[in-house]
N, C-alpha and C positions, 0 to 999 in steps of 0.2 A: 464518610463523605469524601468527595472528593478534593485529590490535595489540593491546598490554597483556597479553597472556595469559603466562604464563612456559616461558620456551626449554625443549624436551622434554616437555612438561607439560600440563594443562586445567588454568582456575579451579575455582571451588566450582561445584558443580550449577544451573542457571538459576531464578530466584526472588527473587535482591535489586536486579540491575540494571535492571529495566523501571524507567523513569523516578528513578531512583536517583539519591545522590547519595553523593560523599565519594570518596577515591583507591581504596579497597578496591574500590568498586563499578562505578565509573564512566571507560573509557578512552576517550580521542578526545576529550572535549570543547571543550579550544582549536579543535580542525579543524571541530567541528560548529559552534560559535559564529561562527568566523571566516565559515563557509559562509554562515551566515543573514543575516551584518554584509553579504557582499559582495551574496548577494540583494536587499537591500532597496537598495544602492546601486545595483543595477543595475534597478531600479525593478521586479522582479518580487516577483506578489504571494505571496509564502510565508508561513502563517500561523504558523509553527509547527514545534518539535523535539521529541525526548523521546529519551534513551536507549532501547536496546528491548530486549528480554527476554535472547540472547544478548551475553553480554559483548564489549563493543569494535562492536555493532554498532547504528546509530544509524539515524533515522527525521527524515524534514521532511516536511512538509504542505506543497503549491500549493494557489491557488485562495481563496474562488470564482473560478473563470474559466469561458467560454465554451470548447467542444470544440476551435475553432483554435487560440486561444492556449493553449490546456493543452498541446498538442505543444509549442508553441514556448519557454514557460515551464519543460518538462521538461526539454527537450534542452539549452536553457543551462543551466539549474543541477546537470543533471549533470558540461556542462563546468567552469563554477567549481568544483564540488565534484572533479577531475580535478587543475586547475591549479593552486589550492591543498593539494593532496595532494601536488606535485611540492618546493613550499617544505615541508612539513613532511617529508619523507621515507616519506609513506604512501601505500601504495595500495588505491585503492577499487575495491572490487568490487559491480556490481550480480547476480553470483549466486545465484539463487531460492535454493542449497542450499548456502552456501559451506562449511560444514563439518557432514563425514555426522557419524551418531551424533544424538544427544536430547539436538539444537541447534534450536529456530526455524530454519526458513529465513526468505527477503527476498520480500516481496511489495511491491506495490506497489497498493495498496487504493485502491480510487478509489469517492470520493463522488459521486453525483447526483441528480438532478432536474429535471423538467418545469414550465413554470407551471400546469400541471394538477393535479401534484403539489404544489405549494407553495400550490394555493388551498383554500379550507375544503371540506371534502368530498376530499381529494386521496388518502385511504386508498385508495378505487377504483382510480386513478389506477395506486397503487402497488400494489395487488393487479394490477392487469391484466399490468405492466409486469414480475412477476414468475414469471405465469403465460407471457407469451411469452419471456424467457428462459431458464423451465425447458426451452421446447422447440426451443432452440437451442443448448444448453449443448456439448454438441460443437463445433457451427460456433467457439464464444467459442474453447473451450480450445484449440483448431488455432491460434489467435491470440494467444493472452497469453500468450508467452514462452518461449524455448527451455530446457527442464531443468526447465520446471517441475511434471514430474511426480516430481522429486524431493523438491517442495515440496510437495506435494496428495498428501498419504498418509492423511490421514484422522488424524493427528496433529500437536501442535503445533500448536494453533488454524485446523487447516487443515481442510479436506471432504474425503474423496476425490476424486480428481480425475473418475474414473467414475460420481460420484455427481451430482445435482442438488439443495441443498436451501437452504430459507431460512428462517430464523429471527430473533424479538426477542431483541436483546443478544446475539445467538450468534454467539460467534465462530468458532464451528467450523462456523457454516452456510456455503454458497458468496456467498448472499447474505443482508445483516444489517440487518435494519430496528431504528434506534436507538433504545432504549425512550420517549424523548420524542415522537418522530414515531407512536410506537404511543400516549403521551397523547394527543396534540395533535389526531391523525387526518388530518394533513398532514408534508408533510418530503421528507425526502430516504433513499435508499437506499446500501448500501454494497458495492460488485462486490467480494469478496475475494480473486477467484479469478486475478487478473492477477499474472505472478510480477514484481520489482522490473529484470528487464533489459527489459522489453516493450515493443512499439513506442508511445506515448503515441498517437499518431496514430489509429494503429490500433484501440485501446480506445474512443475516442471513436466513430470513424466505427462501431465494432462495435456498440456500446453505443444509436447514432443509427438504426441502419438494424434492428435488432430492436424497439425502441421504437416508433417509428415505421413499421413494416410493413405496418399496416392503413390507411396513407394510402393 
């Protein structure tokens, strides 16, 4: 079962545990905190946790990094996050859809950006770079992660997965441009569409070589 949730049973309907707080709402904490304490000892840059919509199941931000060290940054701290699972008595699972039913699945949402993109005028940048992912969107999804068409239903903040689309603030687009970068008219984008078991590698080099195509 999942942790915290009670034996034969489901909590309450999803809605109070996104970044929540208090025992009613919130399981795992100690093992996410302890995750982030041992991150930052092991000198990798994680910005960031939050409880996330389904109950017992938790979210950490990488980064900023560069596309190499983003694999490299991924792959340890999903081992720390493994190894202290082993002292708490918990196991972690990075599946897109760990449990069926009108549950969130687990993505693994990846932020980026160009210096193209991060300079004044970088909207273009980020319209280009969106227009050549929509016509690759296949190629991506053959790549971001086994089951995750369990996760890409077109529900649960997700797109379908046969669909291609992008939106401000949307979280149900594939890709989401963050209403500040739609102020600002510079920024960065957000790939939603990679499920949370996915090769980090992989997204990168995916993400590199669509971008970059008309080199």
């Amino acid at each position: 079962r999942v942790f915290g949730w009670p034996e034969g049973g489901y909590p309450a309907p999803q809605g109070p545990f996104y970044c929540g707080v208090g025992n009613e709402a919130v399981y795992g904490r100690p093992l996410a905190e302890a995750h982030l304490d041992a991150c930052i000892k092991a000198g990798i840059q994680v910005s960031g946790i939050n409880a996330e919509v389904m109950p017992g199941q938790w979210e950490y931000q990488v980064g900023p990094v560069g596309p190499l060290e983003l694999g490299d940054t991924v792959m340890v701290s999903r081992w720390l996050l493994h190894r202290l699972g082993e002292d708490m008595g918990i196991v972690c699972t990075f599946d897109p859809k760990p449990v069926k039913g009108d549950w969130n699945g687990t993505g693994a949402h990846t932020n980026f950006s160009t210096k193209s993109m991060r300079n004044d005028g970088g909207a273009k940048a980020i319209d280009d770079a969106v227009e050549l992912l929509s016509k690759t969107h296949d190629k991506h999804i053959a790549q971001y992660g086994i089951g995750n068409e369990q996760r890409l239903t077109g529900l649960h903040e997700t797109c379908d997965i046969g669909t291609f689309r992008s939106g401000v603030a949307d979280r149900g687009a594939s890709i989401r441009i963050p209403r500040q970068v739609e102020i600002e008219g510079k920024g960065y984008l957000e790939d939603r569409r990679p499920s949370a078991n996915v090769d980090p590698y992989t997204v990168a080099y995916m993400l590199l070589e669509t971008i970059f195509s008309r080199a």
